[in-house]
C-alpha angles and dihedrals in degrees: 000000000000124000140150133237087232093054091041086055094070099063093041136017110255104159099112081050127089127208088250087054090049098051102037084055098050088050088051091051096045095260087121108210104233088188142326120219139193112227104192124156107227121266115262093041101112138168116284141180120217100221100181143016130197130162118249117257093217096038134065091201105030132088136199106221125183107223134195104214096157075291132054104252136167120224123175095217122184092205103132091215097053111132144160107280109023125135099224139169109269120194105216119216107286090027113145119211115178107305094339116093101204107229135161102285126165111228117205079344102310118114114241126192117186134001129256101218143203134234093250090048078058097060090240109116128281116284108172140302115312138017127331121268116217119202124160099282084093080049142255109004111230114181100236099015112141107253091217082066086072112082098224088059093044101048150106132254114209127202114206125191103219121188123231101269094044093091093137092070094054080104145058090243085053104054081041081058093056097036091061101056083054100052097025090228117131134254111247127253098245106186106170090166103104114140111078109238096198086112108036118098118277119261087218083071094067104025132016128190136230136175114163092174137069111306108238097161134041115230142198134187133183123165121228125190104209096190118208104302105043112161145138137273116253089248093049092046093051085050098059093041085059097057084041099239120188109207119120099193122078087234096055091057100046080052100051093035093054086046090055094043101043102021089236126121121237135193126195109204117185105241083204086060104045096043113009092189105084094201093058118086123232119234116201113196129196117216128174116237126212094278091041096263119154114252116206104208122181103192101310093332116102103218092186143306107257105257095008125072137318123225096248088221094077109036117115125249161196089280091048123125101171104044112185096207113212124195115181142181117203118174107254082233096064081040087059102038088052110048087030097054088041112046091186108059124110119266131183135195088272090082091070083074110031091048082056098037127277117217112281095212091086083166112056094043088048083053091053088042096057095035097051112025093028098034094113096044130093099257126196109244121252124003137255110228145155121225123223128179110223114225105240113191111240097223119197096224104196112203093222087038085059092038088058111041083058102041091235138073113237114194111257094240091054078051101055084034089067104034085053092055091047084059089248118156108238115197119166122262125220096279142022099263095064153047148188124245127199115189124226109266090249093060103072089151092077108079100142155045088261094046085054105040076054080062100056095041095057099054095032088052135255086220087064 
């Protein structure tokens, strides 16, 4: 599991907190710290604007750019997406990138005096082909302002080795989670959604949704109309190059990155695909397959089975206009019946998370999806979803059972102080030397007194 600070730092206040804090905790909770390491862009690298661009006379593939870099300057660059207007990294004279010491240097005969660089010259993840466009999602753009001064390019990215049953923290709102139970620091109240749907038109006039049998998944759909030029922001794209994603469209990314910031899965289908004609209604359908699995079915056409795979004919893509978003919750235990009982059925790299256990608030992180990667995107009104209740286990916690499977006492209200912070349910027992626990619904893992008493050691310290 890969994260930032900087990204953390947007669930949870960690400012008072160092890199060296944040890993050291996460070593002491069971969260073991693969590496930690500092992602500054180099001094001297500031925010430009190219002014002007004009094709060298002596060069098919160059161009001479007037820059304002807090000074006029004049720099020959070979990026092939260079253009008037643009805010740009600028390597300033005496600049060192990697092995390469930016100097004056004349380049088929024009003197150039800086270097307009790339994500990937930066030391920051390939984006593309070309230089880095900057624009105000790193934050407010000053012409000559050290780049190093903005926290995403002066961070840390954090590796973390997660066991098998720690799916919740197969997310930045999971290790938060986790973090702030640590620290007892809340997690912060993140609302995206900050344009008001009451007049847009109703999502129930383009898709409907229908499920006559048990319920053994919780689903959530919103409608989204990318338009032509859909893309992401820069802080979302570097993001994504840090945790090496490997998605090409712009709605694969928005996808992956919403998954690694919230734990839910989520799925993009092409409305166009699925139903060419644009009057007719499309009509989505659940039904359970032999293992229990949740089959989407749109008319006779299976569209996928939740947490397991997606038929590719109908994902949407780079070229979509209508995307139906899905955001789903299937319990890891129907994820491992299933593709462990047929072994030939598909499965995607969505599997990784919902055999571990994806995050169970599908709305919420539907809600974080659409108000920071579709914010500036006409959106349909309202949502289609199907409810499910997930089964917690009610453990009898006994205080001398606790004391002795750690070899300590630890005082009842540090106890309930640290299940609490862990986001457990407390409820009295019959009698004053016990209690029931009721773990949060994205712990499956905990079933039973020793899952529980492991809870308490970890926050309360193995050192202690």
């Amino acid at each position: 599991m890969r994260l930032s600070k900087n990204w953390l730092n947007e669930w949870i206040d960690l400012s008072a907190k160092s890199a060296e804090d944040i890993c050291a905790a996460l070593n002491e909770i069971g969260l073991e710290v693969d590496s930690c390491e500092r992602i500054r862009v180099p001094s001297k690298v500031v925010v430009a604007k190219v002014l002007e661009c004009m094709e060298h006379e002596n060069s098919d593939h160059l161009h001479v750019c007037k820059v304002d870099a807090g000074e006029i300057l004049q720099i020959v660059c070979g990026a092939p997406n260079v253009a008037e207007g643009q805010m740009v990294a600028c390597a300033l004279e005496g600049a060192k990138i990697g092995e390469l010491s930016i100097k004056k240097a004349k380049l088929r005969g024009v003197e150039s005096c800086g270097m307009l660089c790339s994500a990937k010259e930066l030391g920051l993840g390939e984006l593309g082909n070309g230089i880095m466009i900057l624009d105000e999602s790193i934050g407010e753009l000053e012409i000559g302002k050290e780049l190093s001064s903005y926290p995403v390019f002066d961070d840390y990215l954090i590796e973390i080795e997660l066991t098998p049953n720690r799916g919740d923290c197969l997310s930045v709102r999971g290790v938060a989670r986790d973090l702030s139970a640590k620290f007892d620091l809340p997690i912060k109240d993140i609302s995206p959604l900050k344009k008001s749907e009451d007049e847009l038109l109703g999502i129930g006039r383009l898709i409907s949704l229908h499920s006559e049998e048990e319920k053994n998944c919780a689903l959530y759909y919103k409608v989204v109309n990318l338009g032509e030029n859909f893309s992401l922001n820069l802080k979302k794209r570097l993001r994504l190059a840090l945790i090496e994603s490997k998605h090409k469209s712009a709605i694969g990314g928005a996808l992956e990155y919403s998954a690694h910031s919230t734990g839910a899965l989520f799925r993009a289908y092409d409305a166009r695909k699925i139903n060419s004609n644009e009057n007719e209604k499309i009509s989505l359908k659940i039904k359970n397959g032999k293992h229990k699995q949740s089959q989407i079915y749109a008319e006779d056409k299976l569209l996928g089975v939740a947490g397991i795979y997606a038929n590719k004919e109908f994902l949407a893509d780079e070229n979509t206009k209508i995307a139906i978003i899905e955001a789903s919750y299937t319990a890891p235990e129907i994820i491992a019946n299933t593709t462990g009982e047929d072994k030939n059925m598909p499965k995607d790299e969505m599997v990784y998370r919902s055999s571990r256990g994806s995050e169970p608030a599908i709305s919420s992180s539907m809600n974080l999806l659409f108000g920071s990667c579709f914010e500036n995107c006409e959106w349909y009104g309202g949502s289609q979803q199907i409810s499910m209740s997930v089964e917690r286990a009610n453990i009898l916690v006994n205080y001398s059972a606790i004391s002795k499977m750690i070899g300590m006492d630890i005082e009842k209200k540090e106890i309930h102080k640290i299940l609490s912070r862990l986001n457990f349910e407390i409820a009295s027992g019959t009698n004053d030397e016990q209690f029931y626990a009721k773990a949060p619904a994205y712990r499956h893992d905990i079933q039973n007194i020793a899952d529980v008493c492991e809870e308490i050691v970890r926050i309360y310290g193995i050192d202690n």
